[in-house]
C-alpha positions as CSV (number, residue, x, y, z in Angstrom):
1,X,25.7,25.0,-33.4
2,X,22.3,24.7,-31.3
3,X,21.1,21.1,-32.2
4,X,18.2,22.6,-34.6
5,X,21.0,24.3,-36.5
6,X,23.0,20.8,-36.8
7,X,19.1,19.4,-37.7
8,X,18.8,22.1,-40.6
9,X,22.8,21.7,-42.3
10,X,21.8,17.7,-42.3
11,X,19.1,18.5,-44.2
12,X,20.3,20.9,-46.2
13,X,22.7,18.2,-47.1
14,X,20.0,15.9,-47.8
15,X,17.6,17.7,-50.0
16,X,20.9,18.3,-52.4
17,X,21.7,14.5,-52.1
18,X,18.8,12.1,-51.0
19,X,19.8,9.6,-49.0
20,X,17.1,6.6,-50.3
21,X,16.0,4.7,-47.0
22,X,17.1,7.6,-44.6
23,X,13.9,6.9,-42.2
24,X,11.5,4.3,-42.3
25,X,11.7,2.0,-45.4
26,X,8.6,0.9,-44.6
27,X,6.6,3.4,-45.4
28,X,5.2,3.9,-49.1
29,X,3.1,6.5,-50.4
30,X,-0.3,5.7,-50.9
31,X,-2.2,3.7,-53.7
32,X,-4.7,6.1,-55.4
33,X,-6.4,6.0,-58.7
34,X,-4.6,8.7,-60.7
35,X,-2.0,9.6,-58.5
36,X,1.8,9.2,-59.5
37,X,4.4,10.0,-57.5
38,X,7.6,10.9,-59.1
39,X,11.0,9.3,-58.3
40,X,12.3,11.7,-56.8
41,X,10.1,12.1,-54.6
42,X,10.3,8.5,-53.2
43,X,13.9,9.4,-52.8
44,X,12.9,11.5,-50.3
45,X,10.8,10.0,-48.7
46,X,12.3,10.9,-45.1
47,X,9.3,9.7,-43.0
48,X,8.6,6.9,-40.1
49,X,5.0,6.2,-41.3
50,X,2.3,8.7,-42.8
51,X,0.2,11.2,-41.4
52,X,-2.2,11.2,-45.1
53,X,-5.3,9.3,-43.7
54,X,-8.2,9.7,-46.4
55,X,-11.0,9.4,-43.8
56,X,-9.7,12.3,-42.4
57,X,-9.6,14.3,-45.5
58,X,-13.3,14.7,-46.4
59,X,-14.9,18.3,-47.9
60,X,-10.9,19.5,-49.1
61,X,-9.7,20.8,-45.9
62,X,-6.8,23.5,-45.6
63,X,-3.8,21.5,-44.6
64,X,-0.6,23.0,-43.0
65,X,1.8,20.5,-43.1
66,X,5.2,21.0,-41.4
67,X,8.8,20.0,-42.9
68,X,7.7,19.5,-46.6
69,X,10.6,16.9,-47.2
70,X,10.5,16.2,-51.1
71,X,6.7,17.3,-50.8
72,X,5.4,13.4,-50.9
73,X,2.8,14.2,-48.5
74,X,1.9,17.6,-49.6
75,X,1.0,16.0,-53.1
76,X,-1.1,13.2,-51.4
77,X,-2.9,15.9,-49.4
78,X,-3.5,18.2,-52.5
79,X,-4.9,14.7,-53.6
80,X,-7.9,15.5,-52.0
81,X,-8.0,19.7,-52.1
82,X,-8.0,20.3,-55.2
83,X,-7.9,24.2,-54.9
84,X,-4.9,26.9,-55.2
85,X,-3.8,27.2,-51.4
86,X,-5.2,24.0,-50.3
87,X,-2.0,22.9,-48.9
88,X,0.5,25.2,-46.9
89,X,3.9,23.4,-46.6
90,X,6.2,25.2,-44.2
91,X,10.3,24.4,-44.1
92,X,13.1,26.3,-42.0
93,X,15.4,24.8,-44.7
94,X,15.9,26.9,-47.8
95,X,17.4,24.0,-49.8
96,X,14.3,21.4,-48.9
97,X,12.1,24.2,-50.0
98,X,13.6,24.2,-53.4
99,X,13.6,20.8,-53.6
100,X,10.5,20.2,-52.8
101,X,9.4,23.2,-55.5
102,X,11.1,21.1,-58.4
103,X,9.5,17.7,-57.0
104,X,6.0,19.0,-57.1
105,X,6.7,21.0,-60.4
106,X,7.8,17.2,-62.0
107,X,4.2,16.1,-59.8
108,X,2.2,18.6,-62.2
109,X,3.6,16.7,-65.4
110,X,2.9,13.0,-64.4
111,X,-1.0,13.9,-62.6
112,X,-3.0,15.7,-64.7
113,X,-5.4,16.6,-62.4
114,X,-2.6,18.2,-59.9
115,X,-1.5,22.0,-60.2
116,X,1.5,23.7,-58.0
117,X,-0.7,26.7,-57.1
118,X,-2.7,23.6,-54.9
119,X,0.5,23.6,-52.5
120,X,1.7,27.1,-51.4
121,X,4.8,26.8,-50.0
122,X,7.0,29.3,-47.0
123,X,9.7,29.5,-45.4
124,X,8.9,29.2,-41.4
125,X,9.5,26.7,-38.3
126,X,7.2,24.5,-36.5
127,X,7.3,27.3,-33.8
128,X,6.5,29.9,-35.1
129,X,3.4,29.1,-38.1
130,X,3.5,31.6,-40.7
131,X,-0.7,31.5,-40.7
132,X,-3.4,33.2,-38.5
133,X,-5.3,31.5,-35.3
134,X,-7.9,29.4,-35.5
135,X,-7.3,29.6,-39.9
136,X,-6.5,25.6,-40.8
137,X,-8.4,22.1,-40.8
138,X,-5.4,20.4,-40.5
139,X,-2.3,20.7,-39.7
140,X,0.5,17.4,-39.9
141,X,3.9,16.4,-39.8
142,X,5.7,12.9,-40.5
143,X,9.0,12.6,-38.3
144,X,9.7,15.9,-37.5
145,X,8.5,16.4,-33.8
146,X,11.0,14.0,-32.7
147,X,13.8,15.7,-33.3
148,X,12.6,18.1,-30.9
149,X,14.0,18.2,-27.2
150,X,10.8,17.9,-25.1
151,X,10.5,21.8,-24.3
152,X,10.5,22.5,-27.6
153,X,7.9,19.8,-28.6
154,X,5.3,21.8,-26.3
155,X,6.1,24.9,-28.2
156,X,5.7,23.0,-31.5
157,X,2.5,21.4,-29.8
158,X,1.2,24.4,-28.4
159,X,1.8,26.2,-32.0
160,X,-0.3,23.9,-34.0
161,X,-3.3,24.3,-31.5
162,X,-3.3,27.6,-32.3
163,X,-3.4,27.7,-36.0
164,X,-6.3,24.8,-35.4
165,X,-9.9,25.3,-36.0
166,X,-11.8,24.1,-33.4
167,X,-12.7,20.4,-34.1
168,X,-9.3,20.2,-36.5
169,X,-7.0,17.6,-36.7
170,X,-3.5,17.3,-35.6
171,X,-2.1,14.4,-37.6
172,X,1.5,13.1,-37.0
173,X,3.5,10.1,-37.8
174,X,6.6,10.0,-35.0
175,X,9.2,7.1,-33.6
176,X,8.6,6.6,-29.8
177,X,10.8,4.7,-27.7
178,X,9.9,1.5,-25.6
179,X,11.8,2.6,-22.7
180,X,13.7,6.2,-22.4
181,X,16.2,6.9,-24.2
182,X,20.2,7.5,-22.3
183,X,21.6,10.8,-22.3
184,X,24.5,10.0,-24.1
185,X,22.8,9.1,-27.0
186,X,19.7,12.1,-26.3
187,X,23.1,14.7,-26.4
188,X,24.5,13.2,-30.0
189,X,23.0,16.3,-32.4
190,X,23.9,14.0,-35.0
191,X,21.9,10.9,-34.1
192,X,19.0,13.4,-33.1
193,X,18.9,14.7,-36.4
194,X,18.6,11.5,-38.1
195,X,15.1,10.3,-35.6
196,X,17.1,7.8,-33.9
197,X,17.7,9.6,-30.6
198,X,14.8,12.3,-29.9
199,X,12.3,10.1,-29.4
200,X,10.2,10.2,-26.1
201,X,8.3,6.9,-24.3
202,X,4.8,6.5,-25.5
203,X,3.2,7.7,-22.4
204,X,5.4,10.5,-22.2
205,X,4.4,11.4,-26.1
206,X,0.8,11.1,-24.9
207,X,1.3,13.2,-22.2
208,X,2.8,16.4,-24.4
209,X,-0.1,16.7,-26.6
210,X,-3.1,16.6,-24.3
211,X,-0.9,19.3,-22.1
212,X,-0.8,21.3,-25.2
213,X,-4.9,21.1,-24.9
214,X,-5.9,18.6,-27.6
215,X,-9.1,16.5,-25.9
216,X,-9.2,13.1,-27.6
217,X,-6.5,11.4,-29.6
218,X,-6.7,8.2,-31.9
219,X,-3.9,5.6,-32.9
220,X,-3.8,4.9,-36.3
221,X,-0.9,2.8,-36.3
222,X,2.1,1.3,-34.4
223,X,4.5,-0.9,-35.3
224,X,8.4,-1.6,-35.5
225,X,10.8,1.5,-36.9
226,X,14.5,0.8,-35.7
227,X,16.6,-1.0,-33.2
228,X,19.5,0.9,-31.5
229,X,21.7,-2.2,-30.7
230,X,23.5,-2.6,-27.7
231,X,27.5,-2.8,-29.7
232,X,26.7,0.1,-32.1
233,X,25.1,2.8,-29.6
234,X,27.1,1.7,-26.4
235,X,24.0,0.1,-24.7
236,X,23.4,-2.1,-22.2
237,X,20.6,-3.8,-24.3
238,X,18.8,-3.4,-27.2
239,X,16.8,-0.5,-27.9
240,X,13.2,-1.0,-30.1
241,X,11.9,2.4,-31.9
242,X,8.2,2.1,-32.8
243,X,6.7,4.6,-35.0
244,X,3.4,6.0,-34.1
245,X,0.5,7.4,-36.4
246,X,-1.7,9.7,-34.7
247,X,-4.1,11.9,-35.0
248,X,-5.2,14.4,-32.3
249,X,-8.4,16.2,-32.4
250,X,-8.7,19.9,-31.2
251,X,-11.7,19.4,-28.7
252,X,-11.8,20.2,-25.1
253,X,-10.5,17.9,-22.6
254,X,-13.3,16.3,-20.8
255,X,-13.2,17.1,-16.8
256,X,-11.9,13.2,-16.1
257,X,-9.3,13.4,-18.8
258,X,-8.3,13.3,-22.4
259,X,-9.9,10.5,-24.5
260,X,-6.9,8.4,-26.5
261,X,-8.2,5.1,-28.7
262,X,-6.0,2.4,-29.3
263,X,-8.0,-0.1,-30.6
264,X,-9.7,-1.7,-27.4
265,X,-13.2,-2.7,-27.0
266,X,-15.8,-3.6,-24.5
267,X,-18.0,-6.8,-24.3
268,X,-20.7,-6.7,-22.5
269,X,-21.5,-10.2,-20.6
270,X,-24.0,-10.1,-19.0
271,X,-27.8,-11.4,-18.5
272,X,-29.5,-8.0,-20.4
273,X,-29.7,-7.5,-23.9
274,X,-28.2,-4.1,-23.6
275,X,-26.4,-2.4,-21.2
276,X,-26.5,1.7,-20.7
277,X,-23.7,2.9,-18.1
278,X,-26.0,6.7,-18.2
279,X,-21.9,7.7,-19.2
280,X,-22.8,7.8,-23.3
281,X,-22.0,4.0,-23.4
282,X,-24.2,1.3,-24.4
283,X,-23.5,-2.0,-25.0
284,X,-25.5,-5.1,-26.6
285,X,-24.4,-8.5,-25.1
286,X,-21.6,-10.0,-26.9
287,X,-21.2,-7.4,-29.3
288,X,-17.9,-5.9,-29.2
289,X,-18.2,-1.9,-29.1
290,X,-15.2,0.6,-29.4
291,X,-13.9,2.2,-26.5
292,X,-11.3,5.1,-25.3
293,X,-8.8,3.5,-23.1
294,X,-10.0,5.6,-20.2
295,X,-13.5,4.4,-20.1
296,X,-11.9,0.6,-21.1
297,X,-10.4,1.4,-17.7
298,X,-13.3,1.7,-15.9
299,X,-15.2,-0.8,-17.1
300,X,-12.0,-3.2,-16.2
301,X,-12.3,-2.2,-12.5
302,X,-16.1,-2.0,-12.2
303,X,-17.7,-4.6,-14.1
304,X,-14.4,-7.3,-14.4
305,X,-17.5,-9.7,-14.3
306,X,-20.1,-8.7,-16.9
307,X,-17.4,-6.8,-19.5
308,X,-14.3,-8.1,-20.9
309,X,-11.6,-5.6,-22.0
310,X,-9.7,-6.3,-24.9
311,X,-6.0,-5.5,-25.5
312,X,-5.1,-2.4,-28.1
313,X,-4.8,-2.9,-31.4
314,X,-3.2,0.0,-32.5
315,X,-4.6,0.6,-35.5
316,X,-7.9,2.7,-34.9
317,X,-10.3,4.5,-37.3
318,X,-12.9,5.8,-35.5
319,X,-16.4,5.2,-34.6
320,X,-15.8,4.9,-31.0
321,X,-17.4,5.6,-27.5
322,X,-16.6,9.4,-27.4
């Protein structure tokens, strides 16, 4: 078998049994006035983080979401797009399909305000989208992309920009790796399948989308997922997987590069009141002011005297420089 085939039978096998716990324990479904999510559904909750971020989710936007799982996140999505179609859910695996059809069916009897005609869902892969160009606001998937080997992840990439509006959102939740990953463990279809050995380095992750086009990218969260330890995966030394929200806007790329926020800021210091660089950024003195890590860049080796640079925080919402 080709490793996606070994990633399809494990969850085939899956959806027919959940395994509780299978990715990140950590994450838990959203808090919402009126929403319930059914057991079942928690069961399967096989995601590193989420990829539902309500400030993202204003005026009920079409949502593709690829690799329903038990359909967690397709039901928080339909959450806010209330309409028959709102949410395309797309899945390679026959058996998750189904699963995810009696999930949201048990959904429609615990929410009253939630309908299955909201999600629509079809059989398909993440390269090859059963929708047209330029056709959805969103389009999102939690700890699929990993699994991918990195040729593949540009085709997945590459896919979603397509079926993008212009302006839409590409919002994924994915374990990166703090240093790359050995072969041996990269080759093991099993461990690949499970998101413990697919993952790429952060910069290397960075790098894939804004080759696939997308012009400014926000982190919405990073924190801790798993550690490969040295005994079990025949290491040298520990391993730390960190799982990474993003979301990744379908904009051009400026001409000096992509825009990616992370949480830093810029302080102006100096002897004016405000300060315009004649780049789109203005600061008032002592204020702190959110900046992409590019322009943080260049404000660290221009100005090192009248601007302090703070560190990345990982966790950022918007309202920035760009």
């Amino acid at each position: 078998m080709t490793y996606l085939e070994t990633a399809a039978q494990f969850y085939s096998e899956v959806a027919q049994t959940p395994q509780i716990g299978l990715c990140c324990v950590q994450s838990t479904p959203l808090q919402l006035p009126g929403l319930n999510i059914p057991t079942q559904m928690q069961e399967m909750n096989y995601g590193c983080g989420t990829t539902v971020h309500p400030t993202e989710l204003a005026n009920q936007p079409t949502v593709l979401y690829v690799g329903v799982g038990g359909g967690l996140e397709a039901l928080q999505f339909a959450y806010f797009s209330r309409r028959t179609g709102a949410v395309i859910a797309v899945d390679p695996v026959a058996a998750m399909r189904e699963a995810a059809s009696r999930n949201l069916q048990i959904a429609a009897q615990e929410n009253t305000w939630f309908d299955t005609s909201f999600v629509e869902l079809k059989a398909g892969d993440a390269f090859n989208l059963p929708v047209a160009d330029a056709s959805v606001d969103v389009v999102a998937q939690n700890c699929l992309f990993n699994i991918f080997e990195p040729a593949d992840l540009s085709k997945a990439l590459q896919e979603a920009y397509r079926v993008l509006k212009p302006g839409g959102r590409l919002q994924m939740s994915d374990p990166i790796a703090t240093r790359p990953i050995p072969a041996h463990l990269q080759q093991d279809e099993q461990l690949r399948a499970m998101c413990l050995s697919g993952a790429l380095t952060y910069d290397e992750y960075m790098q894939r989308i804004i080759d696939a086009g997308f012009g400014q990218i926000e982190v919405r969260s990073r924190r801790p997922y798993r550690l490969l330890d040295s005994q079990s995966y025949n290491l040298e030394e520990h391993l730390l997987l960190e799982s990474l929200d993003s979301v990744s806007f379908k904009v051009p790329i400026a001409e000096d590069g992509a825009c990616i926020f992370t949480g830093k800021t810029a302080i102006y210091t100096g002897d004016r009141e405000i300060f315009d660089d004649s780049a789109g950024h203005i600061l008032q003195r002592g204020v702190p002011a959110a900046v992409c890590d590019k322009t943080a860049n260049k404000f660290a080796r221009s100005m090192p005297e009248n601007v302090i640079v703070t560190n990345s925080t990982w966790h950022y919402d918007g309202g920035g420089c760009c």
